[in-house]
N, C-alpha and C positions, 0 to 999 in steps of 0.2 A: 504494500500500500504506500503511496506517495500524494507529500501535500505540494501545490503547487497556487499560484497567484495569479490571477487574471484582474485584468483593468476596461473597461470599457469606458472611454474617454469622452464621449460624446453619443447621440442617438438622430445626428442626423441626415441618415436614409430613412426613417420612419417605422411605418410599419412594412413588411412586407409578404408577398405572398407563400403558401402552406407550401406550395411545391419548390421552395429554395431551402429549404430546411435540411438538404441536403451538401449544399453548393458552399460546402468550407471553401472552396476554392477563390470565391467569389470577395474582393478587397471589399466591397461593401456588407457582409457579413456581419464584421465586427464591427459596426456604427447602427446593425437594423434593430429592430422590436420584433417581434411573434405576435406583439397587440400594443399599441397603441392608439385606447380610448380615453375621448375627453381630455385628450392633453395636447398642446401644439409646440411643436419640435421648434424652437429658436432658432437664430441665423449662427447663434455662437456654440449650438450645438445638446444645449441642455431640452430639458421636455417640462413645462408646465402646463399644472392644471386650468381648463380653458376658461374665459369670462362665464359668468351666469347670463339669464334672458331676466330683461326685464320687459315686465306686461305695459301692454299701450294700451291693446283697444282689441274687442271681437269682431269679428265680421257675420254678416247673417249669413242663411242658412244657403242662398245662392252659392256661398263660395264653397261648398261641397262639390258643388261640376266643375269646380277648376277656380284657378286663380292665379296670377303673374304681377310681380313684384317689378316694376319697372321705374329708372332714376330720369331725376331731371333738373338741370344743373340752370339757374336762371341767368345767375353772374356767381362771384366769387365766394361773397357772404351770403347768397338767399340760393339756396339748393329744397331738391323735396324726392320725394318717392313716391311713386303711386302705387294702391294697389289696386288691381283690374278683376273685378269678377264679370261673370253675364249680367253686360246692362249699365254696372257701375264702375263708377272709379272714382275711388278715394284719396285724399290727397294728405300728405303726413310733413311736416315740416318740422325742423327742431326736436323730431324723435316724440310728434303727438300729432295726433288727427286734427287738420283744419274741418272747422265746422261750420254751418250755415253758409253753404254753397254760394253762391250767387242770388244770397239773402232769401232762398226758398226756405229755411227753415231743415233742409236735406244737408245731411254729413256728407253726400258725397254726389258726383254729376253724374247726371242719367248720357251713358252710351248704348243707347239699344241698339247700333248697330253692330256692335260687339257682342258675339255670340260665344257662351262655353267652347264651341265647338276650334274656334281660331284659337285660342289664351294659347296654347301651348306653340302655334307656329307665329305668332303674331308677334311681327319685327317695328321697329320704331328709331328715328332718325331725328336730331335735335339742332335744331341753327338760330342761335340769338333766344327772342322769350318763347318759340314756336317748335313744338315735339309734331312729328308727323306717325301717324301708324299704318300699317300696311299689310294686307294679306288678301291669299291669290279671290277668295269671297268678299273681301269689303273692297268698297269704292274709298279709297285713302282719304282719312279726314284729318286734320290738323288742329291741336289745343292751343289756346295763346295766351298767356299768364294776362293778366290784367293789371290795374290799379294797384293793387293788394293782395294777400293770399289767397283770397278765399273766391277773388273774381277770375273767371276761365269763362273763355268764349272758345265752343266745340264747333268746328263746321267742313264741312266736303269740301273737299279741295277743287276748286274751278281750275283747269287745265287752259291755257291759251291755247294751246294747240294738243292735240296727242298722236305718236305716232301711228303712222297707219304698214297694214300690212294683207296682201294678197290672198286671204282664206278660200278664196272660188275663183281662181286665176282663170280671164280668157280673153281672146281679141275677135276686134271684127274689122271689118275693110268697109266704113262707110262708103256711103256716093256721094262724095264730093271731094272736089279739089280744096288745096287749103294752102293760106301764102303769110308767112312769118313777118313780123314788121325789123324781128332781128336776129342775129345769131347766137347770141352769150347772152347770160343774165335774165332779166326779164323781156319776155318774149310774149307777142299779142299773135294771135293766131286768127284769120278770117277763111272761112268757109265760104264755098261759091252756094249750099243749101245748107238747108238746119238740118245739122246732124249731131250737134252737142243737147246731153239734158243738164241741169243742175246735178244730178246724180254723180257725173262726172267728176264733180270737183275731187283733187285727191286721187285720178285716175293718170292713165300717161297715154302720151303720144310716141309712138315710135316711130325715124322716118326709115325704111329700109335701106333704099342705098346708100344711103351718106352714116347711116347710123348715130341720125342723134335720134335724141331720148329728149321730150320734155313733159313735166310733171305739171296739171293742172290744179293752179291755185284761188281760180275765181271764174265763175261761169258768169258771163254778159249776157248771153243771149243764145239763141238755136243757131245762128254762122257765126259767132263770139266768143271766146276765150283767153283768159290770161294765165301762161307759163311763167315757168321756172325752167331755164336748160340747165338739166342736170349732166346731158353730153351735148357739145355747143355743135348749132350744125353749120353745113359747109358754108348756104349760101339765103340770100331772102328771094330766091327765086319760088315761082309759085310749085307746088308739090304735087302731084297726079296721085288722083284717088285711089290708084294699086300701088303705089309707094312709101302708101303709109297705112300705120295701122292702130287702132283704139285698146288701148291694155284696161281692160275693167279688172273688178273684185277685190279691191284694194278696199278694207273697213277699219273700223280703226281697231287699233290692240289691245285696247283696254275698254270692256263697259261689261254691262252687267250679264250680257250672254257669252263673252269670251273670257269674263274672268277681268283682276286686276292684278299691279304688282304683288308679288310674293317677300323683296328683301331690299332696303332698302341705305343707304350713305350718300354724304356729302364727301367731294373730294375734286379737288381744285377747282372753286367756285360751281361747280355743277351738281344737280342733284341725280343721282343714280338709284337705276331699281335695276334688280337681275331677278329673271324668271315671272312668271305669269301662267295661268290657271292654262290657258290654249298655248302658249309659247314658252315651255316651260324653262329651255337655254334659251333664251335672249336677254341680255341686254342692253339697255340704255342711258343714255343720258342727255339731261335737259342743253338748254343755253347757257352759256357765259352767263354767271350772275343773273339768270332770268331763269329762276326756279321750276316754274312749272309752264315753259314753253320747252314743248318738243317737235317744233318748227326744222327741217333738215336745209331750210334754204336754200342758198346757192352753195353750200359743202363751205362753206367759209370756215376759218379757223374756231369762229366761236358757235357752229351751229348745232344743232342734235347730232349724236352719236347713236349707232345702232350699230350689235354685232350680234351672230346667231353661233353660240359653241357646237362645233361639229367635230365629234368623232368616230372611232366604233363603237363605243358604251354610250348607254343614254346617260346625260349631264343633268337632274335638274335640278338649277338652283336650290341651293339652302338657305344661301347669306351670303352678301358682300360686305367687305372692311377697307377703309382708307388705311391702307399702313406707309411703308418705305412705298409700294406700291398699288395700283389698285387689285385687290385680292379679290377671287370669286370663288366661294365655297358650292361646289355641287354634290347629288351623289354617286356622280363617277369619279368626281376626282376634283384635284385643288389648281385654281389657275390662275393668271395677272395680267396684267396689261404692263409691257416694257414700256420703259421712257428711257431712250437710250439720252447721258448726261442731262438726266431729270430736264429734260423738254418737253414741254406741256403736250398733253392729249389732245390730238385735233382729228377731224374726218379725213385726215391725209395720213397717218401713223398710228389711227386706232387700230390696235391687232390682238387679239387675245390669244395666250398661249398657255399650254400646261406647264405646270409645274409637278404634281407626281400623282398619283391616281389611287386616293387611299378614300374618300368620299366621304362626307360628313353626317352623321346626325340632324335631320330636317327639323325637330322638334326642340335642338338645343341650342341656343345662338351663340355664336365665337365672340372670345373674347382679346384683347389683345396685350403683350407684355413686352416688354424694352429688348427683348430677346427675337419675338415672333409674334404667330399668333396661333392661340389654342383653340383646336376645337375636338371634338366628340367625333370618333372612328362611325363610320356609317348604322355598325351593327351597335353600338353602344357598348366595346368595350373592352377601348382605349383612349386613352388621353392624348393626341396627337398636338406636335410644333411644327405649325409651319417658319422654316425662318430660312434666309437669303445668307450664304455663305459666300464671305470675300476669296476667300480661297479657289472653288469653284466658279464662282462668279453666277451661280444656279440657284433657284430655291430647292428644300430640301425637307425633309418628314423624317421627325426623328418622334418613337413612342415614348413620351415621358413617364407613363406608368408602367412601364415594362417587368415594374421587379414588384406592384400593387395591384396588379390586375383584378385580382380577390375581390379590391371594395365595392367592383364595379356593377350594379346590382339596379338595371333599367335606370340610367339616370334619366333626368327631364330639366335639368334646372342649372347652371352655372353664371357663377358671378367671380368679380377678383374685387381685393382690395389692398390699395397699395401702400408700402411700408409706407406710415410714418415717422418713425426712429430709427436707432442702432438696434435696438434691442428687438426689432420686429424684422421679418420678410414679408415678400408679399404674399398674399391671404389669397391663393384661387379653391372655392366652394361648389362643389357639386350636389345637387339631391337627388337620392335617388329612391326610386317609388316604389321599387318593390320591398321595402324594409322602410323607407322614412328613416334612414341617417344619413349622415351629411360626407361625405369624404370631402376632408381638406387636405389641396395641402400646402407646404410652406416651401415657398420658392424663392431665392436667391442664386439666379441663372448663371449669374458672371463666379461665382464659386460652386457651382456646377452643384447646387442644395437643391435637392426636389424631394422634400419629406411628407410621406402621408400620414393624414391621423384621421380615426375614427369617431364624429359622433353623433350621440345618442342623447333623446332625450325621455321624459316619460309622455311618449306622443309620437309623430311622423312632421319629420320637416317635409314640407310641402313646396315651397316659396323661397326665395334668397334672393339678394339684392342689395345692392352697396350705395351710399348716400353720401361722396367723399371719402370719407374714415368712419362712417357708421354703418353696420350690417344689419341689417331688416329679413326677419324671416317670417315666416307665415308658417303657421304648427297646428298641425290638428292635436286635439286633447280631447279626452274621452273625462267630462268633468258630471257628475251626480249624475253617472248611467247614458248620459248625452253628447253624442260628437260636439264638438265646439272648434272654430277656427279660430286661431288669437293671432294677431299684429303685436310680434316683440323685436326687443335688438339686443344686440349683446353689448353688458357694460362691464367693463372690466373692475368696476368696483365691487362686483357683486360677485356671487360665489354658488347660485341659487338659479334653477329657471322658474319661467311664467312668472317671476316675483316682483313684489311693492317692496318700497324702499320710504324709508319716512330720515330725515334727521333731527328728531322731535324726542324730548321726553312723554312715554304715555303707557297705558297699560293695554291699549287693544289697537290694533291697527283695522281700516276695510281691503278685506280680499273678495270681492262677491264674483268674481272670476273662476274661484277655487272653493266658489263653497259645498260642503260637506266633503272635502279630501283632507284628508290628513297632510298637514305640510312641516316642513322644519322652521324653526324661528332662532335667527341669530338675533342677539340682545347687545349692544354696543361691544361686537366683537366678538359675545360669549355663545356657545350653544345653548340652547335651553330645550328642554322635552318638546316632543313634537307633540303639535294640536290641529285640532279639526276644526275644520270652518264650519261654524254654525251662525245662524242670521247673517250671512254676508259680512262676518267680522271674526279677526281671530284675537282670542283674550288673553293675555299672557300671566304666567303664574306671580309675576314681578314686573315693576313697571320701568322701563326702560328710563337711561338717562341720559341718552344725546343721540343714537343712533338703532335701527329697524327694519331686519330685512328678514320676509314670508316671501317659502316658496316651494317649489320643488325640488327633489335633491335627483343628481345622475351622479354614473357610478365611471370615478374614475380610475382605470390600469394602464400600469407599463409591465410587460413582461418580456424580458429581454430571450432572445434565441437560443437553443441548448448551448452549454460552454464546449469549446474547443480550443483549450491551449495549443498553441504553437511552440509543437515540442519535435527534438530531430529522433523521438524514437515512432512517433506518427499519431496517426488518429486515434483518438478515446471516445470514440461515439460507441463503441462496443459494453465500456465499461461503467462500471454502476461509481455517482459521482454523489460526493455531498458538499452540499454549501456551509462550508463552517463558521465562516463571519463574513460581514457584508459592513463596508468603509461607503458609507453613501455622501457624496458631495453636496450639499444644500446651499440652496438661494434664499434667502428670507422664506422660508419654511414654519407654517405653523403644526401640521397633521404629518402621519406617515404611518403606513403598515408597508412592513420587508415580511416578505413569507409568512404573513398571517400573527406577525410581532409587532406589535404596538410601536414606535418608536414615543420616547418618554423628550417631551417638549418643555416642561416647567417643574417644578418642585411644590410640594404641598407648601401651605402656607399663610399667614395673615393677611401678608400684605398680596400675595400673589392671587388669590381666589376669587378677589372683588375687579381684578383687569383682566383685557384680553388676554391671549396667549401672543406672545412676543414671537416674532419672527427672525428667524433663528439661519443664521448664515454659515457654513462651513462641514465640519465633516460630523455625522453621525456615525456610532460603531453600535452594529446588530448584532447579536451571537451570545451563544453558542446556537445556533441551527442544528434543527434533527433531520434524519431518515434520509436515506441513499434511493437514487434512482437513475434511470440512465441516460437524464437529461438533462440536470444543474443547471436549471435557470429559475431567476427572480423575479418576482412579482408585487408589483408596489402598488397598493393601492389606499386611500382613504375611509376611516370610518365617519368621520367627520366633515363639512364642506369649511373646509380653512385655506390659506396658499400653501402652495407645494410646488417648488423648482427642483427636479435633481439634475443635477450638471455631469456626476458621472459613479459609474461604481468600481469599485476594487472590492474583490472578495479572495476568500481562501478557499481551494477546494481539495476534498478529499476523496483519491482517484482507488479505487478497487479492482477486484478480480470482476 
């Protein structure tokens, strides 16, 4: 028998999946978890227990078909969140429900055109005080902040123009001759009989021998028309009625029987949709600075844009993103538009091209990070980067979950949220519906950190959504027998979900969110017996003297990987192993269980029994630890909701037959 010492330095690979549990081989071995829940892996390596949810607001009983947590940035200081059920959409500002809508007396603004049925593909585009929504069933409508919080004018987007496209392609050889008053540009066309209807406008002229092409933008009369030469022709000599020909079936691309855009961005002054209900690879793009005119003119530099992705796999749209370049998410695969030394997009260099053929997730919108941009593998499940390497000069697909695939359990829902300190990375959140946990993880790309963690609450996250630096989630909760959907966010003060927080001296706080659940109650820092809401209030055995937080408790582990010393006589995975003591490194720590052993945080005492528990930074020593097995790994978890950082562990282990 021999004892030997392991150190595990840090924990940030995360958690990782059942099937590496083999792969000593693997340098990321010694940095992973076997579970890490409820705790979020730091950029410096350690693992804390995650913020509590604090309660906002309930949603009605609508938001059972669905619901979408969507952000919306006004200027600097005035940001909000909506959430979107069938019909409604509520508006949250400062991490609380704006009320009395546009002074109806309604918490939230009636969108009937918003059905359950979109929430989950339903994409949305932001420019100035104006959010735009868009999906392949709604005709695109537009919210515009007003006055004040609480005033929003909702209304359907008027198109100056929209483009048009061929759905019943055919020509005909009128009887008559026809004589151009020019060659380039706009062009007046007269007929020697009426052979034009108004129908036509939006139709093309083609001349055969000379092969121009003109596009009709104004019908005059039955011998009268006004073009556009889209191919400039040779001569204004008059044209013989076999020499040209009438191109019909041109309707336009979007309305209520073809369908409307699918996905939506802003990206160099132009507004861009890709995909559509009847065209499901195309897209386009408006005017220069002229929004919602998709006018193709005379092909000018600043005029409409229109391309159709043609491959061998069907392409159809999921999401476009403004990134380095313009990105198009479909589900064959991932593509861009070059700008060879970033020179603007025009109808002379628009060309769309692939970049690699991994196809996205239709229901979960990309998000994007200083590295690339992340989106959801077609089948849901993988976390893919798209990102532009200077090396190859190429875009490129690399799986960032590759070693978490486990967590991946039907996502529907992804948001990020970006470091704000040293001591943070950044935050990308997925939910996922078959289970209602949350897989995060912590990203810090330039040190090549991609840590997952798992969690859970007593409920199903539903919803996510980032507000700046605040996260907003939507939680079903099953409260006195009854699905309930709540509007919370995570504060890092707090230790507790679904919970109130008071900083008040008092003896009962209102919880009517959680009544008749039994909840925990912290007392200015201290635990105290857990109670049950009854009348919508919970009464505490002692009356609090400055601080008050009721809530629900989750359950948080780290359990690190079986040990395998890096020994030159070889693998001990055969052999039956014990944890003799356990040196655990702490961050301002108040709780702690190592293998189901208490760690002892304070001393009995006078004076010490009436304050919180002090937060305790450096090394804790566990031990003696019992019982051999042939796996020797730890497991840290809390009986208590207090803070808990471990930074890293050193134990002794004793190796057997």
């Amino acid at each position: 028998m021999s004892r030997l010492v392991q150190i595990q330095t840090n924990f940030s690979v995360g958690e990782i999946d059942p099937l590496l549990r083999a792969r000593i081989d693997l340098k990321q071995y010694y940095s992973a978890l076997e579970t890490a829940k409820n705790v979020i892996i730091q950029p410096q390596g350690g693992a804390r227990r995650r913020e509590g949810l604090r309660f906002i607001t309930s949603l009605d009983s609508g938001a059972a078909n669905g619901v979408r947590l969507i952000p919306f940035e006004f200027n600097t200081s005035d940001s909000y969140m909506f959430a979107i059920t069938a019909g409604k959409l509520y508006v949250f500002r400062d991490k609380a429900l704006v009320t009395n809508i546009n002074g109806t007396g309604n918490n939230f603004l009636a969108v009937s055109e918003i059905t359950a049925a979109m929430l989950s593909t339903l994409r949305f585009a932001q420019s100035a005080d104006t959010i735009i929504f868009v999906h392949e069933d709604l005709e695109p409508i537009k919210l515009v902040r007003g006055a004040n919080n609480s005033t929003w004018t909702k209304s359907t987007i008027s198109f100056t123009e929209r483009p048009y496209y061929p759905f019943t392609l055919s020509t005909s050889n009128p009887a008559a001759d026809i004589t151009p008053d020019s060659t380039t540009d706009n062009v007046k066309i007269t007929a020697s009989s009426s052979v034009f209807a108004s129908s036509n406008e939006h139709q093309y002229i083609n001349i055969l021998s000379t092969f121009g092409r003109l596009r009709i933008v104004d019908y005059v009369s039955g011998t009268v028309v006004k073009c556009v030469a889209e191919v400039p022709l040779f001569s204004t000599d008059v044209i013989s009625q076999n020499d040209w020909e009438l191109e019909t079936g041109y309707e336009n691309a979007w309305s209520s029987t073809k369908g409307w855009p699918k996905s939506i961005t802003f990206h160099e002054g132009r507004l861009w949709f890709a995909g559509s209900k009847s065209l499901p690879s195309t897209v386009w793009a408006s005017r220069v600075n002229d929004f919602f005119n998709f006018d193709k003119g005379e092909g000018l530099d600043d005029a409409s844009l229109e391309a159709t992705i043609s491959t061998s796999t069907l392409n159809s749209c999921t999401d476009i993103f403004s990134g380095r370049d313009l990105q198009i998410f479909t589900t064959g695969g991932e593509f861009y538009v070059p700008q060879a030394n970033l020179t603007p997009i025009t109808p002379s260099n628009f060309i769309v091209k692939i970049a690699t053929r991994n196809g996205s997730k239709a229901d979960v919108g990309i998000v994007g990070v200083d590295s690339g941009t992340l989106f959801i593998q077609r089948k849901g499940k993988s976390l893919n980067e798209l990102a532009f390497t200077d090396t190859e000069l190429a875009y490129n697909t690399s799986n960032v979950s590759m070693l978490s695939g486990h967590l991946f359990k039907t996502p529907v829902d992804m948001a990020i949220r970006r470091a704000t300190s040293t001591d943070e990375s950044d935050r990308l959140m997925i939910v996922n519906s078959e289970d209602g946990s949350l897989v995060v993880f912590s990203l810090l790309r330039s040190q090549e950190v991609t840590a997952p963690a798992k969690f859970t609450t007593d409920g199903e996250f539903v919803s996510i959504g980032v507000d700046v630096d605040t996260i907003y989630a939507v939680i079903k909760r099953t409260v006195n027998s009854a699905a309930q959907y709540y509007v919370e966010y995570f504060d890092n003060t707090l230790h507790l979900d679904s919970s109130v927080y008071s900083a008040s001296a008092a003896s009962s706080i209102a919880a009517a969110h959680l009544n008749t659940e039994t909840v925990k109650v912290i007392l200015d820092g201290n635990i105290q017996a857990d109670k049950t809401v009854s009348g919508n209030t919970v009464t505490f055995d002692r009356s609090s003297a400055s601080t008050i937080e009721v809530g629900l408790n989750y359950t948080v582990e780290i359990k690190t990987m079986p040990v395998e010393p890096q020994i030159q006589s070889g693998s001990m995975r055969g052999f039956k192993k014990r944890i003799l003591e356990v040196n655990a490194e702490l961050f301002e720590t108040q709780a702690l269980t190592v293998n189901s052993q208490q760690v002892q945080f304070r001393q009995f005492g006078e004076d010490n029994l009436d304050s919180s528990v002090s937060k305790f930074t450096g090394i804790k020593t566990v031990g003696p630890l019992l019982g051999f097995d042939k796996q020797g790994q730890i497991t840290i978890t809390q009986s208590v909701p207090l803070d808990m950082t471990v930074l890293a562990l050193d134990y002794k282990i004793s190796v057997g037959a």
